[in-house]
C-alpha positions as a Markdown table, in Angstrom:
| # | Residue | x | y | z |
|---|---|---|---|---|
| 1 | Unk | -8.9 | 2.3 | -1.0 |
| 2 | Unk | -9.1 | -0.8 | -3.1 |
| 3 | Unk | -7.7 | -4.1 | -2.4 |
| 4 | Unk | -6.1 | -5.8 | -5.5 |
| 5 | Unk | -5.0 | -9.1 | -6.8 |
| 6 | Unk | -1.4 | -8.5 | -7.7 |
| 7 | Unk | 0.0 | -10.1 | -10.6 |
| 8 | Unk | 2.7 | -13.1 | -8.4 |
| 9 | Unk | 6.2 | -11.4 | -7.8 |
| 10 | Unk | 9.6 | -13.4 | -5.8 |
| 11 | Unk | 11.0 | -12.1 | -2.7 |
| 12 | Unk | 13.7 | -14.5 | -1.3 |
| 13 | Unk | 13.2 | -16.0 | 2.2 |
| 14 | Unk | 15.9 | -18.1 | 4.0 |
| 15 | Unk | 14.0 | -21.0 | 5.8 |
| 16 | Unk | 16.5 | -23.1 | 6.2 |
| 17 | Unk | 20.4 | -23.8 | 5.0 |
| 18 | Unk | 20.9 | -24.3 | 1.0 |
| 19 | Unk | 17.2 | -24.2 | 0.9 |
| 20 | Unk | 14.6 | -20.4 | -0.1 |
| 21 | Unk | 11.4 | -20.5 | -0.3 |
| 22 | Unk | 9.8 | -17.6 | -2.1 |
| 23 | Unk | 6.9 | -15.2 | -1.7 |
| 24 | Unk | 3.9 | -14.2 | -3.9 |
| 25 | Unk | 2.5 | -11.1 | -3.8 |
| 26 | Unk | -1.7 | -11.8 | -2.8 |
| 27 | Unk | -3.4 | -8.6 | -1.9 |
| 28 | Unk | -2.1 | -4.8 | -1.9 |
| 29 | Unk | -3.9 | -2.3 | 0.3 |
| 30 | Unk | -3.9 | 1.1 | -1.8 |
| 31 | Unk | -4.3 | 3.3 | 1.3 |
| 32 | Unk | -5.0 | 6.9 | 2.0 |
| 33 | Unk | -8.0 | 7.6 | -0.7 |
| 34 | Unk | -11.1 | 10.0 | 0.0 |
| 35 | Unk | -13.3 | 6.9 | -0.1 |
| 36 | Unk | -13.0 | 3.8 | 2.2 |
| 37 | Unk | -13.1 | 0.4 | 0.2 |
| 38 | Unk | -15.3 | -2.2 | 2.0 |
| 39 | Unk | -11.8 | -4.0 | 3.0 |
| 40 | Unk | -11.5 | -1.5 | 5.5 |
| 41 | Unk | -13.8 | -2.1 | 8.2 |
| 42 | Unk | -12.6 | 0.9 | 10.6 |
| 43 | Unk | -11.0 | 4.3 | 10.2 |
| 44 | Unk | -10.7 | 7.6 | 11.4 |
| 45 | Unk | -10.0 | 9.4 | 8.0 |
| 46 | Unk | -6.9 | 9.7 | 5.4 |
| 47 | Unk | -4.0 | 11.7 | 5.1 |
| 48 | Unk | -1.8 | 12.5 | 2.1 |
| 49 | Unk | 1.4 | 13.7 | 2.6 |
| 50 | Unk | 3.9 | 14.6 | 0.1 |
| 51 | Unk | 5.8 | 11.1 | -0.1 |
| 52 | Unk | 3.1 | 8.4 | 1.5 |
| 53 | Unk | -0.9 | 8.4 | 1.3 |
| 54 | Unk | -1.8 | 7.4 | 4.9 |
| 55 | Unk | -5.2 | 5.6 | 6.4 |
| 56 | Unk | -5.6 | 7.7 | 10.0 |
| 57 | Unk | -7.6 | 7.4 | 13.4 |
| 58 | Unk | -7.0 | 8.5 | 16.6 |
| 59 | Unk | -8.0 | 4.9 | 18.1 |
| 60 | Unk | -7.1 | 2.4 | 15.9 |
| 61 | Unk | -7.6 | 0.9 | 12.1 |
| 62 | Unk | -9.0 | -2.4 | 11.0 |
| 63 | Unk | -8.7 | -4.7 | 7.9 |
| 64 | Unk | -10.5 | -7.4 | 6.6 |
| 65 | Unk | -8.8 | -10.1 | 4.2 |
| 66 | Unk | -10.9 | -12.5 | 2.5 |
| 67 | Unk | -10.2 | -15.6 | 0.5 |
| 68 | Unk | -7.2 | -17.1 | 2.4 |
| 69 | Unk | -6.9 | -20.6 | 1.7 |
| 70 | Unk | -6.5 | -22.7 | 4.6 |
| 71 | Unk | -3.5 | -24.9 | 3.0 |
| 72 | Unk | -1.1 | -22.0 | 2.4 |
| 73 | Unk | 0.6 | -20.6 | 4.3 |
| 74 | Unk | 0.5 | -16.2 | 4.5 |
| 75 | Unk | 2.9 | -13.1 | 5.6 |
| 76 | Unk | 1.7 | -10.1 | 6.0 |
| 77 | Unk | 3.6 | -6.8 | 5.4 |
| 78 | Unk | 2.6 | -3.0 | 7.4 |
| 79 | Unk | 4.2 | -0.2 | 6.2 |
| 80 | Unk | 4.0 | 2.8 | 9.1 |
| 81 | Unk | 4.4 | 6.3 | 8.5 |
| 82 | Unk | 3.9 | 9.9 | 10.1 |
| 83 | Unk | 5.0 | 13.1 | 10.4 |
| 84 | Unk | 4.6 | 14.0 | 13.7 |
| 85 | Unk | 7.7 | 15.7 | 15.8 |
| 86 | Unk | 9.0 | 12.3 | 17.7 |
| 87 | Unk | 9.0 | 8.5 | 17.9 |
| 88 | Unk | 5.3 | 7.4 | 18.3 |
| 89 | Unk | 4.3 | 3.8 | 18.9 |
| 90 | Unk | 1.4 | 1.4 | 17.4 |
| 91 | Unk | 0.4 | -2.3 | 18.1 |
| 92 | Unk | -0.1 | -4.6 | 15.6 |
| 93 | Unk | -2.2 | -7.9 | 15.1 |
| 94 | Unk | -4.0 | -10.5 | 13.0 |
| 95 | Unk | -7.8 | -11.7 | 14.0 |
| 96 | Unk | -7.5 | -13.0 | 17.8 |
| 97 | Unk | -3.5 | -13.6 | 17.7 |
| 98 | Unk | -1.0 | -11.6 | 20.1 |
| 99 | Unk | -0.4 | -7.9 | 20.1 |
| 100 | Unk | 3.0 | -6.7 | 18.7 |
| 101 | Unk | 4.3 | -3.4 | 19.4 |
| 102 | Unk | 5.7 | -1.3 | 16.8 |
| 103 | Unk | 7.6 | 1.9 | 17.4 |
| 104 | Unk | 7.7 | 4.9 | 14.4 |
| 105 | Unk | 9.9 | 7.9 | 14.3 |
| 106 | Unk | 8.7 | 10.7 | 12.0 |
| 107 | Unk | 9.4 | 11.3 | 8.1 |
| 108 | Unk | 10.7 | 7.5 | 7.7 |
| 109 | Unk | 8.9 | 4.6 | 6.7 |
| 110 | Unk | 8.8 | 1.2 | 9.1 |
| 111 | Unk | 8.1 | -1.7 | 7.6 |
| 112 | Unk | 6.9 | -4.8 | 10.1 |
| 113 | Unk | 6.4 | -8.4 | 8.8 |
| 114 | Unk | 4.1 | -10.4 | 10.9 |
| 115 | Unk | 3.5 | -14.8 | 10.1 |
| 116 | Unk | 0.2 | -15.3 | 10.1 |
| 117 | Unk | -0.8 | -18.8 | 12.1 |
| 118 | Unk | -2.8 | -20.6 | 10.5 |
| 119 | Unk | -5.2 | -21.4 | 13.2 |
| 120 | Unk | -6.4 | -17.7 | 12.6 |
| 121 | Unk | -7.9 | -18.6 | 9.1 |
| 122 | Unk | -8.5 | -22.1 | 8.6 |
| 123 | Unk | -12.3 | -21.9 | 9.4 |
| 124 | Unk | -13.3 | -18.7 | 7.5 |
| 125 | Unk | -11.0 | -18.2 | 5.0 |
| 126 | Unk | -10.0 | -14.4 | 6.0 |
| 127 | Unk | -8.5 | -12.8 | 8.4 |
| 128 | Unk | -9.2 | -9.2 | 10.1 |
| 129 | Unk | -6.0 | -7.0 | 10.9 |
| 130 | Unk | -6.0 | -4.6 | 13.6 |
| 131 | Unk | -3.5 | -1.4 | 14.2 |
| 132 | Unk | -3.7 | 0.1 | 17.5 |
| 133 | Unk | -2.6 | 3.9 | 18.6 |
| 134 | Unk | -0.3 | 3.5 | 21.7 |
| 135 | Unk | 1.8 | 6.8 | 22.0 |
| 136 | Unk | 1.1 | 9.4 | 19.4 |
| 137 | Unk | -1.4 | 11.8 | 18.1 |
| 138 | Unk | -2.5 | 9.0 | 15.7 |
| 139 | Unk | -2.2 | 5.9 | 14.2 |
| 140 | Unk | -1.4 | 6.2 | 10.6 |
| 141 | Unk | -0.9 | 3.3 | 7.9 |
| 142 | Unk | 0.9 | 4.0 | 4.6 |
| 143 | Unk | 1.0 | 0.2 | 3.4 |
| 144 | Unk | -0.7 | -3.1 | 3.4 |
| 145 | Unk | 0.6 | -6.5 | 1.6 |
| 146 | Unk | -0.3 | -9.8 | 2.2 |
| 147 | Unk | 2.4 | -12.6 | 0.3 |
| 148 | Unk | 1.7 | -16.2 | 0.1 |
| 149 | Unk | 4.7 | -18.3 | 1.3 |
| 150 | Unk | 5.5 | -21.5 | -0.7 |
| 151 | Unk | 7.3 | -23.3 | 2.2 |
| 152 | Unk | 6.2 | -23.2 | 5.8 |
| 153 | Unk | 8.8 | -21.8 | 7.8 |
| 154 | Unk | 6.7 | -22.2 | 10.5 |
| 155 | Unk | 3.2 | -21.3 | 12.5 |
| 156 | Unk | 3.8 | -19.6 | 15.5 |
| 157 | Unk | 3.6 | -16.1 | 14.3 |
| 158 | Unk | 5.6 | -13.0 | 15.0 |
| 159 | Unk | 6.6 | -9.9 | 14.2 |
| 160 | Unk | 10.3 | -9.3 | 11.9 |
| 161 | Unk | 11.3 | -5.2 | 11.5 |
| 162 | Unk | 12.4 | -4.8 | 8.3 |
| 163 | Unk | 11.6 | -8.0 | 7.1 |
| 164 | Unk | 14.9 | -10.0 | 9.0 |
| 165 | Unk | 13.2 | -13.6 | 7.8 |
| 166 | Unk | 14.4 | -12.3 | 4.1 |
| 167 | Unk | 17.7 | -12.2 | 1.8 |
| 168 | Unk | 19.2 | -8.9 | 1.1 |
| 169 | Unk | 21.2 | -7.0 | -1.1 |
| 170 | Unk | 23.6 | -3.9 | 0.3 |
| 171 | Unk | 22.5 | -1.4 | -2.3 |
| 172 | Unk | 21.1 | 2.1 | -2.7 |
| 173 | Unk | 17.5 | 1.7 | -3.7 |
| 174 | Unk | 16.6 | 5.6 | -4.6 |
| 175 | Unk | 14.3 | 8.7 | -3.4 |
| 176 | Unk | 11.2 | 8.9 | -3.1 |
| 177 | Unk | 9.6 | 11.5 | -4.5 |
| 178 | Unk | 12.1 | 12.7 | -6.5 |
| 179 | Unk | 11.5 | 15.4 | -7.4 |
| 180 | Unk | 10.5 | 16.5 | -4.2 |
| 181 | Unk | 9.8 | 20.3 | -2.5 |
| 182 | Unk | 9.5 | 19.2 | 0.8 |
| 183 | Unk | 11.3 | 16.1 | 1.9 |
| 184 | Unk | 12.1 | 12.8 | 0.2 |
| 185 | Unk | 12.9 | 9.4 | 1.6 |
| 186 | Unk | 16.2 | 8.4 | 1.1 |
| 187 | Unk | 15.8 | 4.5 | 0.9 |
| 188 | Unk | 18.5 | 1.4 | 1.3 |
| 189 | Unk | 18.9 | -1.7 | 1.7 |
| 190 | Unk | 21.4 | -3.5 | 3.9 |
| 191 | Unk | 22.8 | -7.4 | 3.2 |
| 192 | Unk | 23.9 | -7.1 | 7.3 |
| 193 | Unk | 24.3 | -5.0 | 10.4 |
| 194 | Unk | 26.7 | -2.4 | 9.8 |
| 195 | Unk | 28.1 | 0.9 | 9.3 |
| 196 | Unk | 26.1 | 3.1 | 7.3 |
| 197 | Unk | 27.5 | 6.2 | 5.7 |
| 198 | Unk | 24.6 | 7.9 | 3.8 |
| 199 | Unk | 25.2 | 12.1 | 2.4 |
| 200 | Unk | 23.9 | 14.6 | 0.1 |
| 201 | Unk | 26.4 | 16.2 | -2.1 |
| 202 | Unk | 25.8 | 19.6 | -4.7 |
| 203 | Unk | 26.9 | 19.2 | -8.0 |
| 204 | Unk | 30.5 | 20.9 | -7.2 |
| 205 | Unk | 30.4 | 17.5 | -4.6 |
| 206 | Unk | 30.7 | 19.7 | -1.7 |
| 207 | Unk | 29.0 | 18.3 | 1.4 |
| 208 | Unk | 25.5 | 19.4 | 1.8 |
| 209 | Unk | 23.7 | 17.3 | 4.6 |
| 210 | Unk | 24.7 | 14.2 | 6.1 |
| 211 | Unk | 21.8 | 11.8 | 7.1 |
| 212 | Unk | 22.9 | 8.5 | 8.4 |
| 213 | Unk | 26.2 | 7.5 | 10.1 |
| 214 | Unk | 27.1 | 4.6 | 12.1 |
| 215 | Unk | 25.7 | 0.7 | 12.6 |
| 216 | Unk | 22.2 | 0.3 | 11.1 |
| 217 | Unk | 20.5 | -3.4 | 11.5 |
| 218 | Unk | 19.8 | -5.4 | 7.9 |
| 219 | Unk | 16.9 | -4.9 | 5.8 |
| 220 | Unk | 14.6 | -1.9 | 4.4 |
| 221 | Unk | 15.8 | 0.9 | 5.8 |
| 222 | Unk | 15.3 | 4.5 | 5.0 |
| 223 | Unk | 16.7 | 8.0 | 6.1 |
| 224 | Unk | 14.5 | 11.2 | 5.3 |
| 225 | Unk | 16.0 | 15.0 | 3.5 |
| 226 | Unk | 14.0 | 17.9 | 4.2 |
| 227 | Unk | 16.1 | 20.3 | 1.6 |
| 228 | Unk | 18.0 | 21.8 | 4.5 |
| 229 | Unk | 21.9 | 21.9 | 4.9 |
| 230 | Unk | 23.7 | 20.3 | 7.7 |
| 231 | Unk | 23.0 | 23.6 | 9.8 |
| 232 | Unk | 19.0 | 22.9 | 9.1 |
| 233 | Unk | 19.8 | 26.0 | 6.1 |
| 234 | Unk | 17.2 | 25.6 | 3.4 |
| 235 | Unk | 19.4 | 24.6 | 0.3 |
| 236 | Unk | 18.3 | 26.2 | -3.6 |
| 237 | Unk | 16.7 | 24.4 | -5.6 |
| 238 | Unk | 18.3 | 21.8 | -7.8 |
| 239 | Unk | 20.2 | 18.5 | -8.5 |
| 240 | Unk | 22.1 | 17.0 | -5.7 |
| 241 | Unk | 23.6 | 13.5 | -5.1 |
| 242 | Unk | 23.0 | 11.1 | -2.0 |
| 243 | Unk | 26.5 | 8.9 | -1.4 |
| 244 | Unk | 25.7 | 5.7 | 0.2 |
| 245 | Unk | 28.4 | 3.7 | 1.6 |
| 246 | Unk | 27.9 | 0.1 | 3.4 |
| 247 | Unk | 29.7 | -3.4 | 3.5 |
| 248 | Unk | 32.3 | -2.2 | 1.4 |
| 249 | Unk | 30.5 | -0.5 | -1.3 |
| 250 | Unk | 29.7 | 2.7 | -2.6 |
| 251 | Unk | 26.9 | 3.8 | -4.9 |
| 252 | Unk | 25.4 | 7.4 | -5.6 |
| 253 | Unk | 22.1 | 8.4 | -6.4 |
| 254 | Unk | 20.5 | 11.7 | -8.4 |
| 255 | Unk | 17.8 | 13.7 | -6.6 |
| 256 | Unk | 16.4 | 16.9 | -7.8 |
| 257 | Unk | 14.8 | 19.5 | -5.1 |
| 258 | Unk | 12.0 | 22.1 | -6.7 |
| 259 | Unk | 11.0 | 25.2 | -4.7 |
């Protein structure tokens, strides 16, 4: 794993009315590697799976990140992912602030977004991360991103699923892998809480499998295909298309499924 300095990239955040601040990407995490970069201070192992390359330990992970300047102001971004066989749960935290508990389900990527006080670095410039098994048979991390906000929304700290301080658009965003031969994450993005409508189609547009069907909350939000019909019938190999329909619009997607 290697932590890199990321060329700066916007992500819209609403602080206040008529008024975004933006984000710049700081530090990425590349996670999941044979050998452990000296960022990571604690692990159990690595795992990776098909779609995500995973940092593991039965107890708990820890981070270190340096060179935090005291004047800015920092959000950090955990991406959580396993593929166990139900919901598994995980607490979260930065240096000596509050524990935040996280829940998982299997095959689909959460996403938390946690402020970062500034109280935590001001005195040493860095910042250690902790991720905590809670219920589970691990504690596995597939992403880590610090961003550097350019106006304060605050410093008290907390956790956001799905990033809910940010501006989204209702779209389809793609699969990933695609190709895939086990499972692929079908991922969107939601402007709102609504209705979701999200199915896989063969190329005759018959019906094949449909993954996601009724209110969803805004954000990142993804839904996972593991090849299999909607009577759990492994499907031939192929191109199919995922239909996603939210908010009033509807967009398709191409996904191709080797055996």
């Amino acid at each position: 794993m290697t932590l890199l300095l990321l060329a700066a990239g916007l992500v819209s955040l609403v602080v206040a009315p008529q008024r975004a601040a933006s984000n710049h990407d700081l530090y990425a995490a590349e996670l999941g590697q044979p050998k452990q970069s000296p960022y990571c201070l604690s692990r159990g192992g690595f795992a990776q799976f098909e779609s995500w390359n995973t940092d593991t330990s039965a107890t708990g992970l820890t981070y270190q990140l340096p060179y935090l300047d005291p004047r800015r102001v920092y959000k950090l971004r955990a991406v959580l992912y396993h593929e166990g066989d139900s919901t598994w749960s995980a607490d979260l935290r930065c240096d000596s602030g509050p524990w935040h508990r996280v829940k998982v389900a299997p095959y689909v990527p959460d996403t938390f977004w946690l402020q970062v006080p500034k109280v935590l670095y001001k005195n040493d410039a860095r910042m250690i991360v902790d991720v905590a098994r809670v219920t589970g048979g691990y504690v596995s991390l597939a992403g880590l991103k610090l961003f550097q906000i350019e106006e304060e929304p605050g410093d008290d700290g907390g956790v956001q699923s799905w990033g809910t301080g940010m501006t989204f658009i209702t779209r389809l965003r793609g699969c990933t892998p695609n190709p895939f031969a086990r499972g692929t994450s079908v991922n969107y993005e939601l402007a709102q809480y609504g209705p979701v409508e999200l199915t896989v189609h063969d190329v005759s547009g018959r019906l094949v499998s449909r993954l996601e069907s009724g209110p969803r909350q805004r954000g990142f939000r993804a839904a996972r295909w593991d090849g299999t019909d909607g009577r759990g019938r492994v499907v031939p190999a192929g191109v199919y298309f995922v239909r996603f329909s939210a908010g009033g619009k509807v967009s398709t997607g191409r996904v191709t499924l080797v055996r």
